[in-house]
C-alpha positions as CSV (number, residue, x, y, z in Angstrom):
1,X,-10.8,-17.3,-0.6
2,X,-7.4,-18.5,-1.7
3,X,-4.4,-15.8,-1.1
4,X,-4.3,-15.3,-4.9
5,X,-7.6,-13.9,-5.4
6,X,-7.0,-11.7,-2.4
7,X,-3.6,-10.3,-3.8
8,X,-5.6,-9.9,-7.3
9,X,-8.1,-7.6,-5.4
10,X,-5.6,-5.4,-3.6
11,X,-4.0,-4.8,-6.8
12,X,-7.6,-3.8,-8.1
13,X,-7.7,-1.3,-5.3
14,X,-3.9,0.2,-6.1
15,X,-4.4,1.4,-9.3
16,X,-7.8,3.8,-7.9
17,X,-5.4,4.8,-5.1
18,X,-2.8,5.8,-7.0
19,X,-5.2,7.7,-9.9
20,X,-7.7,8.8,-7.2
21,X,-5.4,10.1,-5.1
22,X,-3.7,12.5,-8.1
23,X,-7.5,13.4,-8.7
24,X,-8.5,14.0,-5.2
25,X,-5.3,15.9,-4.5
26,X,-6.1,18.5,-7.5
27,X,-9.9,18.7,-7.3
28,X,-9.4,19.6,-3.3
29,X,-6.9,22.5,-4.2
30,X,-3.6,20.7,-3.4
31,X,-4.5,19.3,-0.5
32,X,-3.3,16.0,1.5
33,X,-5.6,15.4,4.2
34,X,-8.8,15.1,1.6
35,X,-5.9,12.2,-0.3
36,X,-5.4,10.7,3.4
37,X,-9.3,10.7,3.7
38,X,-9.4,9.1,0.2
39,X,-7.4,6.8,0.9
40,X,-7.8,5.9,4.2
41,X,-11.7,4.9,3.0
42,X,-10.4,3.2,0.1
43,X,-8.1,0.7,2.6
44,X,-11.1,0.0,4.6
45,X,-13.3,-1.1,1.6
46,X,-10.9,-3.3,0.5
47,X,-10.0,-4.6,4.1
48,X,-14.2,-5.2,4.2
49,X,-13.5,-7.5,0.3
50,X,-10.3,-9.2,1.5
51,X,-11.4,-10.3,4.9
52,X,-14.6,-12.5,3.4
């Protein structure tokens, strides 16, 4: 996999980290460590895509 492809699919996984996280944060009552669990999760799946 060349390094563009790979930069194309972390930018597919910033844009639901930065909407997800707003959504997670308000639908778990304001609270940060359900957004860390978010997006912790969300870095390993796309760790898991970028590493093939």
């Amino acid at each position: 996999m060349d390094i563009s492809r790979k930069l194309g699919i972390l930018v597919f996984f910033g844009v639901p980290a930065i909407v997800g996280g707003g959504i997670v944060y308000a639908l778990f009552g304001n609270s940060y460590p359900a957004v860390f669990i978010y997006e912790f999760l969300l870095l390993l799946t796309a760790g898991v895509f970028v590493s093939k």
